[in-house]
DRENDRENVEX-237432 format. One line per field, with one value per residue: residue number from 1; residue in one letter; x, y, z of N, C-alpha, C in turn. Coordinates in pm, whole numbers. Example, Ala and Ser with C-alpha at 12.3 -4.5 7.8 and 13.67 -1.06 7.14 Angstrom:
REM residues 2
num	c(1,2)
residu	c(A,S)
n_east	c(1319,1285)
n_north	c(-569,-225)
n_up	c(780,708)
ca_east	c(1230,1367)
ca_north	c(-450,-106)
ca_up	c(780,714)
c_east	c(1320,1290)
c_north	c(-330,3)
c_up	c(780,787)
END
This chain:
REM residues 257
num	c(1,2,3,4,5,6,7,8,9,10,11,12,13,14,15,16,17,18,19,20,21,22,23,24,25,26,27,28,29,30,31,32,33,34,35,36,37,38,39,40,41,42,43,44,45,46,47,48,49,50,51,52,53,54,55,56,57,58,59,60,61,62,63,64,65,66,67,68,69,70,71,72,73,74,75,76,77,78,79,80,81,82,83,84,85,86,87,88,89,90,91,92,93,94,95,96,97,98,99,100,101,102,103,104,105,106,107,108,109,110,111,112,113,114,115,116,117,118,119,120,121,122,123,124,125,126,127,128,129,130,131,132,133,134,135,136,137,138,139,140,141,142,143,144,145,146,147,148,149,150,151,152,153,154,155,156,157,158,159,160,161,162,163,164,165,166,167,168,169,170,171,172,173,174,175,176,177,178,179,180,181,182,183,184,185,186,187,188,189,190,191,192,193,194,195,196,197,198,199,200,201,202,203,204,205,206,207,208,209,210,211,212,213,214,215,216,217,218,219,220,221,222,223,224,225,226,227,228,229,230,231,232,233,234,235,236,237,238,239,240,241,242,243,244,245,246,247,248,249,250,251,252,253,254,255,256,257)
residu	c(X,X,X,X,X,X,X,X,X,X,X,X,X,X,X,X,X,X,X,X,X,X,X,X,X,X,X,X,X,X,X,X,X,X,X,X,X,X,X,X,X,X,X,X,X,X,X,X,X,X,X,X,X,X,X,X,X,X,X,X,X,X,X,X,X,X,X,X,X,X,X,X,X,X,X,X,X,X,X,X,X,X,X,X,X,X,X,X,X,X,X,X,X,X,X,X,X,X,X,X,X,X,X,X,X,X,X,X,X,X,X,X,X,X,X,X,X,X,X,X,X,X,X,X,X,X,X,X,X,X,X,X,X,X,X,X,X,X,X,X,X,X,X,X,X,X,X,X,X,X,X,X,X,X,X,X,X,X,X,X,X,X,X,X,X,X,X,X,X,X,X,X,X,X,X,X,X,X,X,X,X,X,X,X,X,X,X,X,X,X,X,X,X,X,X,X,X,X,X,X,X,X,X,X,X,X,X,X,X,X,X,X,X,X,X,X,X,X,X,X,X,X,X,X,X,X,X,X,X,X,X,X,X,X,X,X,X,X,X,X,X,X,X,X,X,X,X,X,X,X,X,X,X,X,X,X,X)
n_east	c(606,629,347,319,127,102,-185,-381,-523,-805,-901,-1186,-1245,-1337,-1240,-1135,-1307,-1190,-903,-712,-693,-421,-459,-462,-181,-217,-337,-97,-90,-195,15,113,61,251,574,788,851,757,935,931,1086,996,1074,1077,1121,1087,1077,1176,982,906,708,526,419,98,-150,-478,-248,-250,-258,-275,-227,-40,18,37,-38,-275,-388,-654,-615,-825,-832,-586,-610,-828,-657,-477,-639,-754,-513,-520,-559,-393,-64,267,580,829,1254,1294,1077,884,541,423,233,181,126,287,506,577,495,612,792,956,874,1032,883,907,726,782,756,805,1065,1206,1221,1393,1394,1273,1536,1689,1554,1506,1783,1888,1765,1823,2096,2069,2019,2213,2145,1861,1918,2052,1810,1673,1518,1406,1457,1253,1169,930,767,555,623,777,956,1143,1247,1227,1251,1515,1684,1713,1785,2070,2177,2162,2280,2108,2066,1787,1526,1388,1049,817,532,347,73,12,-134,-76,-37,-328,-442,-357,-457,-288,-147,-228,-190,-132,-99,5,244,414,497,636,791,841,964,1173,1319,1357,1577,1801,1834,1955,2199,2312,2351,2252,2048,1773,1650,1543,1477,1384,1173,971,868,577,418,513,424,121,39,106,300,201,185,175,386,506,557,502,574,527,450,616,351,34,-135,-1,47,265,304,226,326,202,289,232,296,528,844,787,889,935,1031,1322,1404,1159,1097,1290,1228,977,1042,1274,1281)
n_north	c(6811,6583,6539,6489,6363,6401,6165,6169,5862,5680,5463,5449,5440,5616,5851,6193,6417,6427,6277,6033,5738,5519,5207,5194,5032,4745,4674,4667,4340,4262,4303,4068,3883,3860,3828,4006,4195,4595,4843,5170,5424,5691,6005,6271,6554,6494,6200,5896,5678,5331,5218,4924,4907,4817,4693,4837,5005,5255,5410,5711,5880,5882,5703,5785,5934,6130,6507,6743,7078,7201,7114,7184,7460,7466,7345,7568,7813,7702,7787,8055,8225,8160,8211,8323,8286,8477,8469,8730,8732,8899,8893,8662,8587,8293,8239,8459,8325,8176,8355,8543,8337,8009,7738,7526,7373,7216,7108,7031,6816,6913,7146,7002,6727,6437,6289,6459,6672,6536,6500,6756,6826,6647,6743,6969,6922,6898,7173,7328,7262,7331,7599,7672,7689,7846,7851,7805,7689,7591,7577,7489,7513,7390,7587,7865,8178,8253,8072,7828,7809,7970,7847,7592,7643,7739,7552,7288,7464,7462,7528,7659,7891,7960,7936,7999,7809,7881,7795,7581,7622,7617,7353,7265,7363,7235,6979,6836,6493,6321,6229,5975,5675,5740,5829,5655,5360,5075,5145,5353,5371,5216,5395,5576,5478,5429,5705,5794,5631,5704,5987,6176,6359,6389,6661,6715,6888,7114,6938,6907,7166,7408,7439,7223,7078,7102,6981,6715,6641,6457,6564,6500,6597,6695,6773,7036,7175,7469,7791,8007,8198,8263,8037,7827,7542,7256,7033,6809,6661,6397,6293,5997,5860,5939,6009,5917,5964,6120,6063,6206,6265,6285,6538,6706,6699,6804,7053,7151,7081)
n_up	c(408,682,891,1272,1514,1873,2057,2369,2484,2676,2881,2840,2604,2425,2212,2114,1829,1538,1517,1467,1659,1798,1969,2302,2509,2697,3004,3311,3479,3769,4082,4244,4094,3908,3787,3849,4140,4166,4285,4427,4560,4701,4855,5084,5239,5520,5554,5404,5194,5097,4861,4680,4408,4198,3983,3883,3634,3408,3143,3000,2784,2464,2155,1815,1530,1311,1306,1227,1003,1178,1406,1503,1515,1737,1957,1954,2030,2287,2431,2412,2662,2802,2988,3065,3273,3206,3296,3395,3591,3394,3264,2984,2742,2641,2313,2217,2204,1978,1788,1602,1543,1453,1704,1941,2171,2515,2736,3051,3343,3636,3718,3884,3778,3709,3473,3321,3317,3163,2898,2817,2817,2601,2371,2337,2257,2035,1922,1790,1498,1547,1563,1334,1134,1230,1441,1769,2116,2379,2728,2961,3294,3531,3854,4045,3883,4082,4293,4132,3844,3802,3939,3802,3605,3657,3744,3541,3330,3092,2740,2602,2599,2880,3102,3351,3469,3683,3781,3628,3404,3169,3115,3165,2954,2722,2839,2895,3093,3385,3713,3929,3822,3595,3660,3787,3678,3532,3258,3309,3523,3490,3311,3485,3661,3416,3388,3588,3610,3366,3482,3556,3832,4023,4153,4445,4626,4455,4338,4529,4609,4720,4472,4282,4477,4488,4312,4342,4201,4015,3749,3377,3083,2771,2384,2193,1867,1693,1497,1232,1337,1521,1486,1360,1432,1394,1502,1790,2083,2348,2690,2769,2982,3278,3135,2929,2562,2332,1923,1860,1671,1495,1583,1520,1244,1224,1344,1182,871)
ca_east	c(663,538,324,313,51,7,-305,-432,-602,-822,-990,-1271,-1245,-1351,-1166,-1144,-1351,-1053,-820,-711,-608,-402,-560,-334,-122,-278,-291,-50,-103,-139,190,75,83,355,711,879,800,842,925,977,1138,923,1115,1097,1269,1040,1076,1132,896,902,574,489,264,2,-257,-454,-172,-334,-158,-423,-195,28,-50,72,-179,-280,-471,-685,-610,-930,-789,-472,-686,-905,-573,-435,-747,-776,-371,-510,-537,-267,66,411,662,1012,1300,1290,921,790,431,443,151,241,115,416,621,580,413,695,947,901,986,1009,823,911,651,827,646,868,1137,1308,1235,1509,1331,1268,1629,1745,1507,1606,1982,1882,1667,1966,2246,2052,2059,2264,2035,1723,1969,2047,1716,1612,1413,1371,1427,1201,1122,807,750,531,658,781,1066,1308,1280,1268,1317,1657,1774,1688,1896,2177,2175,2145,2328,1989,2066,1745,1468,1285,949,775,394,322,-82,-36,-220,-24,-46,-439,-492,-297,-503,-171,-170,-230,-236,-80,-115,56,359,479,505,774,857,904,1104,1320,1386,1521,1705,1923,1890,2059,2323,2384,2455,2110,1971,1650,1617,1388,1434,1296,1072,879,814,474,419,521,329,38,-12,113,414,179,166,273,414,478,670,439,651,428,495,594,210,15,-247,73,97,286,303,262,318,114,316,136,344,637,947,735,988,876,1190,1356,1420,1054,1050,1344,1180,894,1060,1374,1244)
ca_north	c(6779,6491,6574,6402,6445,6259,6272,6072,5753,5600,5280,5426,5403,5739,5946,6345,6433,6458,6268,5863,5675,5377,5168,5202,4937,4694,4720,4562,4284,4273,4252,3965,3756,3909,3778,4083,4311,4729,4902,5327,5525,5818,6116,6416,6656,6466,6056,5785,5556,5244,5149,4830,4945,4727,4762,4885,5094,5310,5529,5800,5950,5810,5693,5854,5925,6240,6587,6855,7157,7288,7055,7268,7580,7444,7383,7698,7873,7659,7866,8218,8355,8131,8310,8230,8344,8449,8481,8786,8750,8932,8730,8653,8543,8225,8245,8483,8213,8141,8409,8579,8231,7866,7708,7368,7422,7149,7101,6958,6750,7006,7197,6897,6609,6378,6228,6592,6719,6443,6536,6889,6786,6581,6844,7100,6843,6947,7351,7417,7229,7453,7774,7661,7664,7977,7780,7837,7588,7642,7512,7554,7371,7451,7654,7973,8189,8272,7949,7677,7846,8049,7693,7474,7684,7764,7390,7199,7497,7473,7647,7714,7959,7886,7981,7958,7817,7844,7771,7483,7685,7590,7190,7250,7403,7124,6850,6660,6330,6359,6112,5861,5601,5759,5861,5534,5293,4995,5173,5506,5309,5159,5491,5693,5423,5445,5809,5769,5555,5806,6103,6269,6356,6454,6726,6660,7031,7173,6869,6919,7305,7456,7463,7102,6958,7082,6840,6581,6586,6350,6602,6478,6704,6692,6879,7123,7265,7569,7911,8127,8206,8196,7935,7718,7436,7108,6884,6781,6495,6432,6175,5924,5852,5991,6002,5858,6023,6106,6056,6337,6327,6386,6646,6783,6648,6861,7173,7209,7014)
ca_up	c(538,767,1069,1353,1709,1991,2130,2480,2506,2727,2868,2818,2442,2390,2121,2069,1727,1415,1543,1465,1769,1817,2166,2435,2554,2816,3168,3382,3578,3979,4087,4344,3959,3816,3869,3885,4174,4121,4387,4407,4641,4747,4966,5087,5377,5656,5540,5283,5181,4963,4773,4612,4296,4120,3873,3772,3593,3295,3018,2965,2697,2374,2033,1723,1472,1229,1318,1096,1089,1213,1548,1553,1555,1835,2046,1995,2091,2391,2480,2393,2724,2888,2987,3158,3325,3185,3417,3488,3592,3328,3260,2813,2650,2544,2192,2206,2222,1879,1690,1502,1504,1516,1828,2000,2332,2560,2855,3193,3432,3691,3723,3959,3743,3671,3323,3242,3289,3030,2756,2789,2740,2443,2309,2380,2226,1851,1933,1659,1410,1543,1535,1167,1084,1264,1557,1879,2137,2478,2811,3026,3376,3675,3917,4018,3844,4180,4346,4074,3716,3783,3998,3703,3443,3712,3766,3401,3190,2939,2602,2535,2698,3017,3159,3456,3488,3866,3786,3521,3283,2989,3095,3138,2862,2638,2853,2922,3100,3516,3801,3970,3754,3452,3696,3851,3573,3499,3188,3391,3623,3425,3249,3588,3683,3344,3415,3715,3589,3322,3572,3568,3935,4049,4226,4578,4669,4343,4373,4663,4653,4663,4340,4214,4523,4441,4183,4411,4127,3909,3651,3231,3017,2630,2316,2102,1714,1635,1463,1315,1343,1629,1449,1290,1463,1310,1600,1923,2178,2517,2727,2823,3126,3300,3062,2772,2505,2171,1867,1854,1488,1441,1642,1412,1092,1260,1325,1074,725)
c_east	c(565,489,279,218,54,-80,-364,-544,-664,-911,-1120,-1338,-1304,-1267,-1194,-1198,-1180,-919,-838,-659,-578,-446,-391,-292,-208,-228,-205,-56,-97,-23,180,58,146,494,797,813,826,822,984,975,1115,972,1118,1197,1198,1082,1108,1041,918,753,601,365,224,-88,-372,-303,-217,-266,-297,-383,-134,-22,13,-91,-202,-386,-530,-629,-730,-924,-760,-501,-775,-789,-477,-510,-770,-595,-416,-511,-452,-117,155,434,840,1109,1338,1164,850,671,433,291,169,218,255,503,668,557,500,826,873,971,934,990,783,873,715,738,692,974,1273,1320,1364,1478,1345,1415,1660,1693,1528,1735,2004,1862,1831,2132,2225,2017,2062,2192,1955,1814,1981,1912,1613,1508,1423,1361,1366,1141,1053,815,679,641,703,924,1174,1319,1328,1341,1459,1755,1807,1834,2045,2258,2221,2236,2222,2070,1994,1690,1373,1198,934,603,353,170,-73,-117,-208,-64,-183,-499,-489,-376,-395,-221,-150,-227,-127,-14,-30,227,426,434,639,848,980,981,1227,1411,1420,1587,1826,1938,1997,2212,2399,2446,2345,2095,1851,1718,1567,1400,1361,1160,922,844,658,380,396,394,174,-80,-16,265,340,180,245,292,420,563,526,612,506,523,574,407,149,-43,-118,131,116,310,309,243,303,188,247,165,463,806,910,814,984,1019,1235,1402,1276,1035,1149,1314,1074,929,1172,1351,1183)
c_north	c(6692,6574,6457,6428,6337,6271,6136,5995,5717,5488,5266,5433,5504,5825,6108,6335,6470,6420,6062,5841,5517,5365,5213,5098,4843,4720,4658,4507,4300,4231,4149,3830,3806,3880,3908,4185,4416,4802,5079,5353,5635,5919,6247,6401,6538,6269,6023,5684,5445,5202,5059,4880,4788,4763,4783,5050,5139,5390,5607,5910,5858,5818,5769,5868,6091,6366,6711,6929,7262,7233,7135,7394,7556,7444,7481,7798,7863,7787,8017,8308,8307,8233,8248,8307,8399,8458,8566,8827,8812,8827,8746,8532,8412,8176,8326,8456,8199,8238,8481,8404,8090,7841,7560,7420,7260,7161,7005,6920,6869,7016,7058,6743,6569,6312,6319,6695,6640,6453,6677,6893,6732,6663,6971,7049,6873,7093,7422,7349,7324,7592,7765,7714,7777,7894,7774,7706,7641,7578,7541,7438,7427,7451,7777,8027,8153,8128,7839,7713,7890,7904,7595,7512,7702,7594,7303,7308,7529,7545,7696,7855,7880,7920,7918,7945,7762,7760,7621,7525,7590,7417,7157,7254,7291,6954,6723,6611,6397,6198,5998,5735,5629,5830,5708,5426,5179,5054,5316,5507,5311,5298,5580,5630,5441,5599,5849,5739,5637,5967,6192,6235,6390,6532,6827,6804,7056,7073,6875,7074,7301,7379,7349,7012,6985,7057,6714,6508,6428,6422,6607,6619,6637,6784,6936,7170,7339,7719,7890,8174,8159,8071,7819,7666,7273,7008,6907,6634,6507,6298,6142,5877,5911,5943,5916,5967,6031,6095,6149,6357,6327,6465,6756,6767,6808,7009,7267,7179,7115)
c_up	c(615,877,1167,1451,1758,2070,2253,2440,2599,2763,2871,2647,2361,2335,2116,1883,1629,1405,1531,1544,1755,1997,2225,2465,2704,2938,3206,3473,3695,3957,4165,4225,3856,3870,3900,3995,4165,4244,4366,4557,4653,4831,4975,5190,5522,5665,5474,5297,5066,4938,4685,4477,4235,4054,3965,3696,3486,3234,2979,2864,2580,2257,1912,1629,1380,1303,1209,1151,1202,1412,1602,1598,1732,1977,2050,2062,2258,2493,2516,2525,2828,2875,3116,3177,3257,3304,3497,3528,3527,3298,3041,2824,2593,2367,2139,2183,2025,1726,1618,1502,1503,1617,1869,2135,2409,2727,2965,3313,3575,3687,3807,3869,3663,3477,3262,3224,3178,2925,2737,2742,2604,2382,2283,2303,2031,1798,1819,1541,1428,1490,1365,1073,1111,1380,1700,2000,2320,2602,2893,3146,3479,3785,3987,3961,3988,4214,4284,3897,3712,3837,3868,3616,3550,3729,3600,3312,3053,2877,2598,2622,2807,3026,3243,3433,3607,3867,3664,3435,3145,3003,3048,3034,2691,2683,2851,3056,3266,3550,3843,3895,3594,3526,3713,3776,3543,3416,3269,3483,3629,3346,3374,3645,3587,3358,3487,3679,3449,3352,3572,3692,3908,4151,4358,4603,4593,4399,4414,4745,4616,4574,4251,4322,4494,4349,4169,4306,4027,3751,3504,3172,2883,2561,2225,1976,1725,1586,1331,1285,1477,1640,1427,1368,1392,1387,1719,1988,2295,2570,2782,2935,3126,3234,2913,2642,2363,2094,1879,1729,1431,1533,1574,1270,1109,1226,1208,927,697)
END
């Protein structure tokens, strides 16, 4: 069976030990010498704002590329004393997650994001493939259960399971992709506009709780396959910016082959 990881890049050309990286994509130009300008629409409950972005713009995640396993051990280790939320607030271990089943554990930037409802739906549209296969399909996102976890699923329908990670544990621990700069992106643009236009909202309540703001809502997410074992992990992907979207037939090559 193929494996796949994706493991962060950046400009400072510095690699993680056991791991091959492709470079990262170049920066993009000031927008003051770029013909197209990008503009985002920022709101909460108190204002809107429009912002003009410009570079530097940086991808501090991406890449495809191979890992040992003595990696996979190292980032499971790094999990061992992380733990979530289910919905009915019990707190789970998240090694749990995996350790009697395999599961596809799909990390959400939050509970409100519009990028992140749509890869859930995708993810959720090949169900009965994972159920075929005995696999587990699972979603994790800062915040807390009552407010944003029970909304999300009352909201979207999910198939699979939910959790709640009010502390970002699980993101920290995985070293996905932060910042400004890896949220507001042309690509990441252009992908919630077709969100949009395919019938995906955002959120702004969920949004702008607590919870999501204090991360300022720059925070990437990613898909982990692991189990059944707590050590057996066969892939993961760190987006490198907001709605960066790994295939999803290796992520079923990953978990059902």
């Amino acid at each position: 069976m193929a494996m796949h990881v994706y493991i962060a890049t950046t400009s400072t050309g510095l690699t993680p030990p056991l791991i091959r990286l492709r470079p990262a994509s170049a920066t993009h130009p000031r927008i003051l010498n770029h013909p197209t300008n990008l503009l985002f629409l920022v709101h909460n409950k108190e204002s809107c704002r429009l912002f003009h972005l410009f570079s530097p713009i940086r991808s501090f995640a991406g890449s495809s590329g191979s890992v040992s396993t003595t990696t996979y051990k190292d980032i499971r280790k790094s999990l061992d004393k992380v733990e979530v939320f289910d919905l009915s607030g019990k707190t789970v271990p998240i090694i749990d997650l995996w350790r009697d089943r395999k599961a596809v554990v799909a990390f959400a930037r939050h509970f409100g994001c519009v990028l992140c409802r749509k890869r859930a739906d995708v993810l959720a549209s090949k169900k009965d493939l994972m159920d075929a296969a005995g696999v587990a399909l699972v979603l994790i996102a800062p915040g807390t259960v009552d407010q944003q976890a029970i909304t999300f699923c009352e909201q979207t329908k999910f198939k699979g399971e939910v959790y709640a990670d009010p502390t970002h544990s699980s993101f920290d621990a995985l070293n996905f992709s932060y910042g400004v700069s890896t949220t507001f992106t042309p690509k990441a643009g252009m992908k919630i506009i077709k969100s949009y236009l395919e019938g995906y909202r955002q959120d702004w309540g969920l949004s702008f709780r607590e919870n999501t703001r204090s991360k300022g809502g720059w925070q990437q997410g990613g898909i982990l396959v692991a189990g059944p074992g707590i050590s057996n992990i066969s892939y993961l992907h760190k987006d490198k910016e907001a709605g960066d979207d790994p295939d999803v037939e290796d992520v079923l090559e990953a978990c059902c082959s």
